[in-house]
VOGU-3710 file (C-alpha; in Angstrom, 3 decimals, decimal comma):
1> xxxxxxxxxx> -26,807/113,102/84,060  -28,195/109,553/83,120  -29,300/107,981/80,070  -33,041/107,753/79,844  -33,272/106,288/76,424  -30,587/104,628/74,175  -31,149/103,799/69,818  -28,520/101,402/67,888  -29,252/101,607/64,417  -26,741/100,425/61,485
11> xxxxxxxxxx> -24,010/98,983/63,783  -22,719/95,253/63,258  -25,681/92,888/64,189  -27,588/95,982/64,756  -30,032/97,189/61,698  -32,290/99,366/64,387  -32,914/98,417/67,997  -35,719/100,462/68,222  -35,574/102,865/71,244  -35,561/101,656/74,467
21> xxxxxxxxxx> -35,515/102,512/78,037  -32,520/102,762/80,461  -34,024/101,634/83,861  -32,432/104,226/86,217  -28,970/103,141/88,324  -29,018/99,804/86,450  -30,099/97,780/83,428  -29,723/94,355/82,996  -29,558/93,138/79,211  -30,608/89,438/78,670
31> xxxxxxxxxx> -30,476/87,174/75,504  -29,038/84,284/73,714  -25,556/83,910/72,034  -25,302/85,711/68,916  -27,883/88,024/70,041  -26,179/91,386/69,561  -25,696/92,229/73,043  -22,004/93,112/73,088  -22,913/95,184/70,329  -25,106/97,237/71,478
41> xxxxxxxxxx> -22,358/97,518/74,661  -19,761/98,643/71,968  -21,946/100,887/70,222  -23,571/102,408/73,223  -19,661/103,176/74,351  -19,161/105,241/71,311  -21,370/107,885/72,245  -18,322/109,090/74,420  -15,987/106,876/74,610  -12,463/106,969/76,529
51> xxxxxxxxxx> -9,221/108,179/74,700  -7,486/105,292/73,066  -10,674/103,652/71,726  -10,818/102,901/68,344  -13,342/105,169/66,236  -16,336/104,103/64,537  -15,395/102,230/60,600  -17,401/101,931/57,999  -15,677/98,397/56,601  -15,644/97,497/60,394
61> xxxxxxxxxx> -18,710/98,795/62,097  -21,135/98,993/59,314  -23,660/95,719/59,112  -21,410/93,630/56,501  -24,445/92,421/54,098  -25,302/96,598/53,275  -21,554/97,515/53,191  -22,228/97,650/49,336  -24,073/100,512/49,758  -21,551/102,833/51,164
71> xxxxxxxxxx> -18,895/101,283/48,318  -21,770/102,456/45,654  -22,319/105,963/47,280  -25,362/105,214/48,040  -25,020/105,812/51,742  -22,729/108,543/53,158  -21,463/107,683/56,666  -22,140/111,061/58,122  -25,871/110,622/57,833  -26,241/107,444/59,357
81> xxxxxxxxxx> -26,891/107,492/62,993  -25,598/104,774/64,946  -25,998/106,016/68,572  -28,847/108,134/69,638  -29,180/108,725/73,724  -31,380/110,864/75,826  -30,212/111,976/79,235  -32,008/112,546/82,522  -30,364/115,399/84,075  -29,723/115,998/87,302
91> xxxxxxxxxx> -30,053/119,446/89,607  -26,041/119,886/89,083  -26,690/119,889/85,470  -29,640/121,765/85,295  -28,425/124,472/86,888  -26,279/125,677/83,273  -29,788/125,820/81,838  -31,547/128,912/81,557  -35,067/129,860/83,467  -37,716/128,096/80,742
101> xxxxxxxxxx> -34,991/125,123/79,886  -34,697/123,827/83,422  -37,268/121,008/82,380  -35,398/119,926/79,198  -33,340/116,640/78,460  -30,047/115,816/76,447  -29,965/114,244/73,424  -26,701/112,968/72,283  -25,872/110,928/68,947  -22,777/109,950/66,930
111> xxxxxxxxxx> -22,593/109,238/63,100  -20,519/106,277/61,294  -17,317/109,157/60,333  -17,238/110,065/63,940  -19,496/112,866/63,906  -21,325/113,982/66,875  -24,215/115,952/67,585  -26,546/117,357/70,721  -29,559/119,034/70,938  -32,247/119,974/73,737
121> xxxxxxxxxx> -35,609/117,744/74,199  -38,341/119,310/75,768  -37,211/122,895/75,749  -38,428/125,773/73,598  -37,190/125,213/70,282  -35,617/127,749/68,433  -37,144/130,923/66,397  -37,027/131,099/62,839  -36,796/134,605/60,875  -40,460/133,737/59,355
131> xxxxxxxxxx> -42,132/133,089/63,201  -40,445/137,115/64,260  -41,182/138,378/60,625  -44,495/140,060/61,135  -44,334/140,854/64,860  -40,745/142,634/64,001  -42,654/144,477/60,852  -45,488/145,388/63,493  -43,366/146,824/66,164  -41,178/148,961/63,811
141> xxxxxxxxxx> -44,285/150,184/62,619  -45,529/151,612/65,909  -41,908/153,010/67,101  -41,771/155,015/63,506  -45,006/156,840/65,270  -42,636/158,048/67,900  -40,021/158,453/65,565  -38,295/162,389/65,125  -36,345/162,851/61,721  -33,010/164,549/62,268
151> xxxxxxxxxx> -32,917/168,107/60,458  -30,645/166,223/57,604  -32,567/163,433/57,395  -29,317/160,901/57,385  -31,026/159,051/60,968  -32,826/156,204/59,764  -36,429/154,646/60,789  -37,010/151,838/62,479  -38,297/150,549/60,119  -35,428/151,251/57,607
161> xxxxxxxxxx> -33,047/150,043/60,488  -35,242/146,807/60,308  -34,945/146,803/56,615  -31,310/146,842/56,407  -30,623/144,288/59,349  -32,405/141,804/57,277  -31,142/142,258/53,968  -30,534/138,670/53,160  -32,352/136,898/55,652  -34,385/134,170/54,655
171> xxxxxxxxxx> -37,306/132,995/56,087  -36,386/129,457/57,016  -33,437/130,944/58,963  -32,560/130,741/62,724  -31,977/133,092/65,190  -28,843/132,510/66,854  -25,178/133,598/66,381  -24,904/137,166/64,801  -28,411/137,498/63,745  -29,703/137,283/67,240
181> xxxxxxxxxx> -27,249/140,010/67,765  -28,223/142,091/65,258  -31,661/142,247/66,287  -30,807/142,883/69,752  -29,208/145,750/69,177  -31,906/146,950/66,614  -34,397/145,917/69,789  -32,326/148,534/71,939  -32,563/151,196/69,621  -36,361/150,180/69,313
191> xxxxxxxxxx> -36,912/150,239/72,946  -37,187/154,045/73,539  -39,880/154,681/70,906  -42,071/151,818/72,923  -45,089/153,342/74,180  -44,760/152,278/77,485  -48,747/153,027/78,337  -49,514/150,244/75,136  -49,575/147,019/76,831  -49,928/145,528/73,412
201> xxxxxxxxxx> -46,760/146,895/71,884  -44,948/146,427/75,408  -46,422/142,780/75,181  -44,744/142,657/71,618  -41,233/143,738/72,561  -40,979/141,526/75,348  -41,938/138,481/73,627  -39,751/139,300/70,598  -36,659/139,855/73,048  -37,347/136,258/74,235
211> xxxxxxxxxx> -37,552/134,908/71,125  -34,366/136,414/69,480  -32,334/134,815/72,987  -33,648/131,608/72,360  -31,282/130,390/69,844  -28,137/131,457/71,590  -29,629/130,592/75,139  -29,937/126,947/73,758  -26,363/126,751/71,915  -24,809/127,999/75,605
221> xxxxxxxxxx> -26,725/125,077/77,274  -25,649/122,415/74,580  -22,308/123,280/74,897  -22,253/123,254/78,630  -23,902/120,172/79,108  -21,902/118,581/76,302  -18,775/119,194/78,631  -20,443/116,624/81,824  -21,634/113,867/79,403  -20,118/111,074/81,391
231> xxxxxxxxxx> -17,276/108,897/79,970  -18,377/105,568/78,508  -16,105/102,446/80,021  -16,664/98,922/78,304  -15,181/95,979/80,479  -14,997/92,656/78,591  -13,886/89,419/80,745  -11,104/89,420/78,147  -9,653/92,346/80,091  -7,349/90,666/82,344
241> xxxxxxxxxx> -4,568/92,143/84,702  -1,803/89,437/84,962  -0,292/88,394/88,107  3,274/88,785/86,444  4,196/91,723/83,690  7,453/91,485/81,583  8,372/95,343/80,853  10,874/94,680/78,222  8,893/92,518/76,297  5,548/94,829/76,434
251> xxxxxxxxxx> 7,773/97,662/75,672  8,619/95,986/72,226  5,248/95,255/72,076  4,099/98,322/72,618  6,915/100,148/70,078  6,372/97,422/67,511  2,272/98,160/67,704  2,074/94,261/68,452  -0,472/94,617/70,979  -2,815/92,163/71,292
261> xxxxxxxxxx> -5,593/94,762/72,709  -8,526/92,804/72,934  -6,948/89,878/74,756  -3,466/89,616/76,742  -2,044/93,325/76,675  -4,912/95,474/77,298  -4,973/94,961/81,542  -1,430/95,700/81,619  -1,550/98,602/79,328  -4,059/100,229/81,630
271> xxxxxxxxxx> -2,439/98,980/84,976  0,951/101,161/83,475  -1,266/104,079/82,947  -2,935/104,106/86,405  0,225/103,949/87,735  1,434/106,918/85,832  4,385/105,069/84,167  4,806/103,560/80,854  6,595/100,294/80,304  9,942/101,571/78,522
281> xxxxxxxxxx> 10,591/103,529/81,555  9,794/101,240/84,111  11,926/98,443/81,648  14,551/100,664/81,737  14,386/101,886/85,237  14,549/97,896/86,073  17,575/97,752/83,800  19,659/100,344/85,042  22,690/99,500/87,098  23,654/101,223/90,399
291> xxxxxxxxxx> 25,516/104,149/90,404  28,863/104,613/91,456  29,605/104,190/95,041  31,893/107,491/94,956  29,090/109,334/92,733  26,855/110,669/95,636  25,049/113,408/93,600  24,356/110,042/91,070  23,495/108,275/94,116  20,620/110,428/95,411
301> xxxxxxxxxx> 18,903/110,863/92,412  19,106/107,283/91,391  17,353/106,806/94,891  15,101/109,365/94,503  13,973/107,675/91,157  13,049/104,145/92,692  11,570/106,201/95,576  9,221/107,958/93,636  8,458/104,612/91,433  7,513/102,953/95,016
311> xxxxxxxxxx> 5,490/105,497/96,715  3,274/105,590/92,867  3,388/101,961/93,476  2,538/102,314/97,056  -0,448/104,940/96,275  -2,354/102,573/93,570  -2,112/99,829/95,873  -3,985/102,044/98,450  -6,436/103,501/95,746  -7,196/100,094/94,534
321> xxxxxxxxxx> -7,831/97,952/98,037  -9,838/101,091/99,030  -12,581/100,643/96,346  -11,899/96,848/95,423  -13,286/96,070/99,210  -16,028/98,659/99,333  -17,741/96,688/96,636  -16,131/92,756/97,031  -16,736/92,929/101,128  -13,991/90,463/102,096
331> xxxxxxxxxx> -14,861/87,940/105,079  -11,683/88,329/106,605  -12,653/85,348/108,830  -12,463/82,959/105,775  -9,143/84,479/104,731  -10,633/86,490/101,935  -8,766/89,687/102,957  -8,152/92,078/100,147  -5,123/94,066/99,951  -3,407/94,809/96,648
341> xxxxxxxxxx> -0,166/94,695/96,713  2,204/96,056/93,437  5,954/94,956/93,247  8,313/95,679/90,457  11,407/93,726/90,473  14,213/94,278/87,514  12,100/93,560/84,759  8,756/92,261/86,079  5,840/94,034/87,503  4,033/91,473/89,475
351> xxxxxxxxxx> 0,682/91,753/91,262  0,058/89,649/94,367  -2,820/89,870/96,987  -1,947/89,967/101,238  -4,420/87,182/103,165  -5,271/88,199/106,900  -2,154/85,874/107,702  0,264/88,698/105,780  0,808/86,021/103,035  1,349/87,026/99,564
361> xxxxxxxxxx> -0,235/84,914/96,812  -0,059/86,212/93,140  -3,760/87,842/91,899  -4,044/84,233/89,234  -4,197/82,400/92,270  -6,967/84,147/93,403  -10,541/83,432/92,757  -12,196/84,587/89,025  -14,442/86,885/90,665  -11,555/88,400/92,472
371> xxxxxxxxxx> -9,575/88,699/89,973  -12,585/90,607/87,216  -12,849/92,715/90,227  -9,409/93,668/90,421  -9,064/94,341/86,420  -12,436/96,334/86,133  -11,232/98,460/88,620  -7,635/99,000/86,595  -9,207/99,486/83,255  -12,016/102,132/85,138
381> xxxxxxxxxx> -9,855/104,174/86,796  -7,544/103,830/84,131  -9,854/104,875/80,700  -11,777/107,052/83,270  -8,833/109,228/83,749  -9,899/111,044/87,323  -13,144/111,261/85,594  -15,449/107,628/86,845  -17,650/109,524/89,497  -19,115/110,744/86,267
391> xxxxxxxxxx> -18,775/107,242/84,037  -21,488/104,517/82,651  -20,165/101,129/83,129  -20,440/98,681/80,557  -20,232/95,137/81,497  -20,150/92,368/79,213  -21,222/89,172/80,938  -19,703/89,823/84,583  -18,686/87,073/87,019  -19,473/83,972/84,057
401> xxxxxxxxxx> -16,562/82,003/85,797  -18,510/82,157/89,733  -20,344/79,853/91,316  -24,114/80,105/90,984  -24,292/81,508/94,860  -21,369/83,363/94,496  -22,874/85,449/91,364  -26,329/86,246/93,894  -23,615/88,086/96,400  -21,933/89,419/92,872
411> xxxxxxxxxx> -25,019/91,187/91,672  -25,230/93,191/95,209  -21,816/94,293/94,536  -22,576/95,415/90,832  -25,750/96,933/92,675  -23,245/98,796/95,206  -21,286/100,093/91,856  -24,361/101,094/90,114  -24,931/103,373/92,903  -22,022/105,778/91,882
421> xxxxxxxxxx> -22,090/105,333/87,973  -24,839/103,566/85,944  -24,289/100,881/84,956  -25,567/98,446/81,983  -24,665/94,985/81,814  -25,601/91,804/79,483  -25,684/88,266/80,991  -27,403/84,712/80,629  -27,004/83,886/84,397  -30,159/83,704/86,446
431> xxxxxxxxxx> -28,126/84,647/89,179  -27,490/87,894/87,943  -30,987/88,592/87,141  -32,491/89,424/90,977  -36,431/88,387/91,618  -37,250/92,462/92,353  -34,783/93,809/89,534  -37,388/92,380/86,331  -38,185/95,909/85,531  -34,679/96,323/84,792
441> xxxxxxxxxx> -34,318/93,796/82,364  -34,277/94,219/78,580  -34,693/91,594/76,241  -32,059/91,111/72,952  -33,373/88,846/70,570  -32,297/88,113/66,503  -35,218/86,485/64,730  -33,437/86,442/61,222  -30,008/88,302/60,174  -32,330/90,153/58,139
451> xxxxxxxxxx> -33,839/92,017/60,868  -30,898/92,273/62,753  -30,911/92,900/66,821  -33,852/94,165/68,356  -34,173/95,035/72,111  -37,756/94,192/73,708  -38,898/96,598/76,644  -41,809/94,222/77,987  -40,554/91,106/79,107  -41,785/89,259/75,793
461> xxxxxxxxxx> -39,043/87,782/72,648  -40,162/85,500/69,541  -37,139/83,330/70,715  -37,999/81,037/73,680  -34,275/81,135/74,698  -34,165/84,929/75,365  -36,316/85,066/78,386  -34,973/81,361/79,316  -32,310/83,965/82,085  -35,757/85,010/83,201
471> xxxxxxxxxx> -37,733/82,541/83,613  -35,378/80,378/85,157  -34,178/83,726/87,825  -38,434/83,306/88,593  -38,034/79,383/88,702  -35,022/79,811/91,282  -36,653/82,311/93,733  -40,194/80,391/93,540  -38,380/77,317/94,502  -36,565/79,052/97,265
481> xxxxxxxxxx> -39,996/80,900/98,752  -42,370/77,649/98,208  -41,358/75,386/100,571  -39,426/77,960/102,818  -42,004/80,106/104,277  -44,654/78,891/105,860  -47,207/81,992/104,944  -47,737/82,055/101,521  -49,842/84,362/99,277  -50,353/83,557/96,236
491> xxxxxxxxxx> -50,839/86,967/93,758  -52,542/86,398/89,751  -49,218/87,652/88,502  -46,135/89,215/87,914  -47,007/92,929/88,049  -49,391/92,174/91,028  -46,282/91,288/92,787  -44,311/94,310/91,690  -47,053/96,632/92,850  -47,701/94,688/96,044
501> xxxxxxxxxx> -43,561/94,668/96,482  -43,283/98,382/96,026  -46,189/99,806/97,769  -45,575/97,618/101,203  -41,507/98,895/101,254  -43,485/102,359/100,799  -45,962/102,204/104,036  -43,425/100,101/105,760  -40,870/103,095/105,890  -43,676/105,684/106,475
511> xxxxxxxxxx> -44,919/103,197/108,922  -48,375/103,074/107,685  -48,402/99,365/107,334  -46,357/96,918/107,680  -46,601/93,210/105,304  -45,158/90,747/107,487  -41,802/90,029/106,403  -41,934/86,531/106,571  -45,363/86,267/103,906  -43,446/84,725/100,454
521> xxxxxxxxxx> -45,561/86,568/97,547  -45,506/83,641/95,006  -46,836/84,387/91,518  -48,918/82,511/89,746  -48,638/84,023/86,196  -52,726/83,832/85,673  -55,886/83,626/87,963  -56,782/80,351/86,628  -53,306/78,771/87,991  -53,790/79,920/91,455
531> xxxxxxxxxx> -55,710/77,330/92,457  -53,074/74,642/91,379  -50,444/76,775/93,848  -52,355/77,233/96,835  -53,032/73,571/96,801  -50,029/72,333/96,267  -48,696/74,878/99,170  -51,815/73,783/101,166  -50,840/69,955/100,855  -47,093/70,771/102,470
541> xxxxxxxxxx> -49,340/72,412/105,737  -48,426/75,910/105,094  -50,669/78,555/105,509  -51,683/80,216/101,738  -54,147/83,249/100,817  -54,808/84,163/97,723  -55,245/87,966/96,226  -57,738/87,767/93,196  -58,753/90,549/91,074  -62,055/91,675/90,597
551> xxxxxxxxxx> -62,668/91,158/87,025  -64,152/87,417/85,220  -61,010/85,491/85,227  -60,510/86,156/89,263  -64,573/85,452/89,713  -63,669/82,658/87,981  -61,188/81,086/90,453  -62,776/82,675/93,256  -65,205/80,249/92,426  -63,623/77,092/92,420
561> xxxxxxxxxx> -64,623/74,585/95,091  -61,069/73,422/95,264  -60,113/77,342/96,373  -62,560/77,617/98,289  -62,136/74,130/99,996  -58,502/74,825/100,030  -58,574/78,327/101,509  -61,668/79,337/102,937  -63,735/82,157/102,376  -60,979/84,694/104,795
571> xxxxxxxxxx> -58,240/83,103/102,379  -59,261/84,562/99,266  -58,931/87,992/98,889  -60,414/90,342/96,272  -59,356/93,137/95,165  -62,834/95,247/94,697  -63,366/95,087/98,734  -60,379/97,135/99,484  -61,551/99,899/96,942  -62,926/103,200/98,444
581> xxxxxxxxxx> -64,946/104,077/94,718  -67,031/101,221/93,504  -65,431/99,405/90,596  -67,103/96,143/89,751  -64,192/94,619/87,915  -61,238/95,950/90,371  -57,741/94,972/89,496  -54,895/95,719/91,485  -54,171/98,451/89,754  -57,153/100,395/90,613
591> xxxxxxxxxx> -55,940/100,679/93,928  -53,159/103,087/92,339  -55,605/104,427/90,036  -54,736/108,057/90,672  -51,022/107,405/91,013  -50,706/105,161/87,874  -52,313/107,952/86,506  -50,317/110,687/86,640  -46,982/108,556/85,967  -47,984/107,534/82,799
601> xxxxxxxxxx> -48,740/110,514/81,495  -45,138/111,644/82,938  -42,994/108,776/82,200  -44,632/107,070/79,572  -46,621/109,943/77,643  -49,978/108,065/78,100  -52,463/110,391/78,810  -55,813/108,759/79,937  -56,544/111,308/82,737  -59,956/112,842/81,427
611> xxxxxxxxxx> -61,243/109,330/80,298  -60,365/108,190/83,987  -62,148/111,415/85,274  -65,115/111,048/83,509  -65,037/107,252/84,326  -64,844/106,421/87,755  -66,289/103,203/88,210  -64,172/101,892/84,763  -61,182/99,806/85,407  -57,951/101,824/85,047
621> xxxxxxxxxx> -56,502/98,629/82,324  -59,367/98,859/80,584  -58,707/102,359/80,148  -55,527/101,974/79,122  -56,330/99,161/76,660  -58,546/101,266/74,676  -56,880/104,783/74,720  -53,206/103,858/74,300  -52,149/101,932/71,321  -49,653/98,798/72,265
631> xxxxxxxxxx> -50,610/99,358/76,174  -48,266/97,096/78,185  -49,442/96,002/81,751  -45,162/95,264/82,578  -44,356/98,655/80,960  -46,876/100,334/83,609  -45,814/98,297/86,165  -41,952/98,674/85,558  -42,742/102,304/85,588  -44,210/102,778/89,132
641> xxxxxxxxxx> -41,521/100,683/90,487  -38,712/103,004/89,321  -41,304/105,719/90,954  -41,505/104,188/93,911  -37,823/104,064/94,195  -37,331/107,939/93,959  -40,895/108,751/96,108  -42,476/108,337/99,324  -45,659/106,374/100,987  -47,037/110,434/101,335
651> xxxxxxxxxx> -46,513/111,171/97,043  -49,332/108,430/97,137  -52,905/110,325/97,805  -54,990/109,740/100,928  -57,278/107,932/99,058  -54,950/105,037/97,821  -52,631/105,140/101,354  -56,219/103,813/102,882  -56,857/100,988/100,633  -53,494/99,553/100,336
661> xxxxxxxxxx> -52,996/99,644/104,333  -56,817/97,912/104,416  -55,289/95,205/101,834  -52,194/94,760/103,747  -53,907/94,741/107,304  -56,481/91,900/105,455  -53,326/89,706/104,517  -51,427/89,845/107,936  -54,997/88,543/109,399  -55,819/85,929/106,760
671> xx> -51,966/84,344/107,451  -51,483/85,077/111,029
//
């Protein structure tokens, strides 16, 4: 299962994040300092979090300026929520729900004392006594028809069976547990007195027999899902392996309860416990003189002891190379061979990494993305116990210490660990913020104390220095693509690029059409800026198109003698000339109309399919704009592109297949 949705409320920084999204395999968390992103990190981890993490506090946890309302009674911890999630499950996971559940989600929260609790979204809800009352009345009233008396009259109706099953019962009640029992068995008793030849009555006892295994069909699937909610595993840079260990002294350490957690010990801790040992016994181990010489049974099983500490030794350094260089893809030619290697010498445990040459060097010596790469993967496999094919990373500001270029190749290897557990991670790096990856991002802004944290699906924040990761990630890659490529087109903005991105990797796979690969898209964040790009592209001698919508602002441009000076008539593009319907005022994403469609109602509970219907030759935004309240272009867009990811060029209909391959065979000819 993955999380679909996450809600903070009443944690540190946080008053209420408001819900949002979790975009798939990753989701990249953006902000300035003192924010509240690490917060949300630490609070999202407490939803399951691994053993050894400290629980939730009220004098910790609990936003500082309202603790006085918990110290005046006049909030009780167990009824604040601080971590609400909804999971996406998977067919694994679906398959412990019953038939008429197998569309539901999970929704998981935990309370400030610690308190969890689950329930189902999406699937029938439970039955209360009131909703069976009447068809439970009606029923025994047609099987005391059939009903026969005994001779001493002690056999009782069924409606006097009813009677005395739900003496009590009130009507608010569920039915689960040993009420749904209870009516179960008054159901089997019932069953024979059914007139099988009155479909109404049959009609009756079959719906009623669904109804009463509702509650207990729901529990079972609660509790079974509750079992494969994955672990939560927060990695802070603080979380450091060191190249040298002293066992003695972290022993005290560790029997004094001196650790420093959060800082120096925490690495080691979790090294020790990956490697099955714990640092008295290793301390001790190191400590321990040799047997006598004359003492062979002593002998052997002294052996057998530094044997066994070796070949654990020898087995994490396998484990760890293994899956530190399917992610950090060492270029052996360079000498960036990656092979763990664990020593433990009398009383130090040191950790020291091979080079292609054979050469030891100890892991400080090695560079800072290295080394994060070797401590995340000691404190994952370490809090994930055997468990991290089924854990959510938390990362909390990865690779800060890399080089700029360095942190592009470390986002495809956060990408390549995303791809076995999802992962969330906060950063201000534009490096770490990929040109194609915008849907992912989420935006964590604090306007005033006050208010507290707030996390911003659409790309938008009061605070200029929250998108600043963004905008300069967009700055960086329009650099790169402006004066690189010498075919430019230049789109009205950034969702026009998303769609144009997502469709093209769709008929290039089914082979339907291919973009040239070597066309830059370049952005120009509105139709009336286009003009200023394609000149400026046009002055360095590259070729330049442009791809205008339909509506005023692109007749607008269109229009300009500059464009049309600049480009020609073949260089501007418009959208309404690729459409199959008419639509006057085309925008791009009319040429997904039936597509967008459909996925907003499904992903985004927007439901504007019978105004579309009865309004062909409407623009789809428009739609949108008037029939959903706080419409989002970016929130559409982001949408199809996690569709796309998940779909095929054929889950597109005939219809819009034509008109994109038409668009795409018009921009290969207008920059040949």
């Amino acid at each position: 299962m993955k999380i679909k949705e996450v809600h903070v409320q009443s944690y540190r920084s946080v008053i209420d994040s408001e819900k949002f999204e979790i975009g798939g395999d990753k989701t990249i968390l953006v902000g300035p300092n003192e924010a509240g992103k690490t917060a949300l990190l630490q609070a999202v981890r407490h939803l399951n979090p691994p053993k050894g993490v400290k629980p939730l506090s009220a004098l910790r946890d609990y936003p500082r300026a309202h603790y006085n309302k918990i110290t005046l009674g006049e909030v009780d911890p167990k009824n604040v929520r601080v971590v609400e999630a909804e999971f996406e499950l998977d067919d694994d996971d679906r398959e412990h729900l019953p038939e008429g559940m197998k569309d539901a989600n999970y929704v998981l929260w935990r309370n400030l004392d610690n308190s969890t609790g689950h329930r189902l979204s999406g699937a029938p809800a439970k039955k209360s006594y009131q909703e069976l009352e009447k068809d439970l009345i009606r029923l025994a009233a047609h099987a005391d028809k059939q009903f026969t008396p005994s001779e001493d009259g002690a056999e009782q109706s069924p409606t006097e069976r009813l009677r005395a099953v739900t003496q009590g019962w009130y009507s608010f009640q569920t039915i689960e547990g040993e009420k749904a029992q209870a009516l179960r068995d008054w159901l089997e008793v019932v069953f024979p007195l059914v007139d099988e030849d009155n479909e109404k009555e049959e009609a009756r006892f079959d719906s009623l027999k669904a109804g009463i295994e509702i509650g207990d069909a729901r529990n079972a699937a609660i509790q079974a899902l509750q079992k494969r909610v994955p672990v939560f595993v927060l990695f802070s840079n603080y979380f450091r392996v060191r190249p040298l260990i002293h066992l003695k002294q972290l022993a005290t350490r560790i029997t004094n309860g001196t650790l420093d957690d959060e800082r120096y010990d925490y690495g080691n801790v979790c090294l020790l416990k990956l490697l099955g040992f714990d640092a008295k016994e290793l301390s001790e181990m190191g400590a321990s003189a040799d047997p006598d010489a004359n003492d062979l049974e002593a002998l052997e099983a002294f052996r057998e002891k530094l044997d066994e500490r070796q070949y654990q030794l020898n087995a994490a350094e396998v484990s760890l190379t293994r899956e530190i260089r399917s992610v950090w893809k060492p270029n052996e030619s360079k000498g960036e061979a990656a092979k763990l290697r664990l020593r433990a010498d009398g009383q130090y445990l040191k950790v020291t990494v091979e080079d292609d040459l054979g050469v030891e060097v100890e892991l400080d010596q090695r560079s800072e993305g290295f080394q994060w790469l070797v401590s995340f993967f000691v404190v994952f496999f370490a809090e994930a116990q055997g468990e991290h094919k089924n854990a959510v990373l938390l990362l909390d500001e990865p690779g800060m210490s890399l080089h700029a270029l360095k942190q592009k190749e470390f986002r495809q290897t956060i990408t390549r660990l995303a791809e076995g557990n999802q992962t969330l991670y906060t950063t201000h790096s534009p490096f770490l913020v990929g040109p194609d990856e915008l849907d992912l991002v989420r935006v964590v802004e604090m306007s005033s104390r006050e208010e507290g944290t707030k996390v911003h699906t659409s790309i938008t924040a009061n605070d200029p220095a929250a998108l600043l990761p963004l905008q300069e990630a967009l700055g960086y890659d329009l650099a790169q693509s402006l004066f690189t490529q010498k075919q430019n087109l230049v789109l009205e903005g950034l969702t026009d690029y998303w769609y144009l991105e997502a469709v093209s990797q769709l008929l290039r796979a089914s082979k339907d059409a291919n973009l040239n690969e070597k066309i830059a898209l370049v952005p120009a964040n509105t139709a009336g800026k286009v003009v200023y790009f394609a000149t400026l592209l046009h002055a360095q001698g590259f070729k330049v198109a442009a791809l205008l919508d339909s509506d005023s602002a692109g007749d607008q441009a269109a229009q300009q003698d500059t464009l049309v000076h600049t480009l020609g008539n073949k260089g501007i593009l418009r959208t309404k000339d690729y459409m199959q319907d008419e639509i006057k005022a085309a925008e791009v994403e009319d040429l997904l109309r039936d597509t967008l469609v459909h996925i907003a109602r499904s992903e985004l509970s927007w439901d504007v399919s019978e105004t579309a219907a009865r309004q062909p030759q409407r623009p789809l935004v428009s739609i949108f704009e008037s029939d959903v309240k706080d419409f989002s272009k970016y929130r559409l867009a982001k949408a199809f592109v996690r569709w796309s990811r998940d779909h095929e060029a054929s889950d597109l209909t005939q219809r819009e297949r034509k008109q994109w391959k038409n668009l795409i065979g018009a921009i290969n000819a207008a920059l040949k």
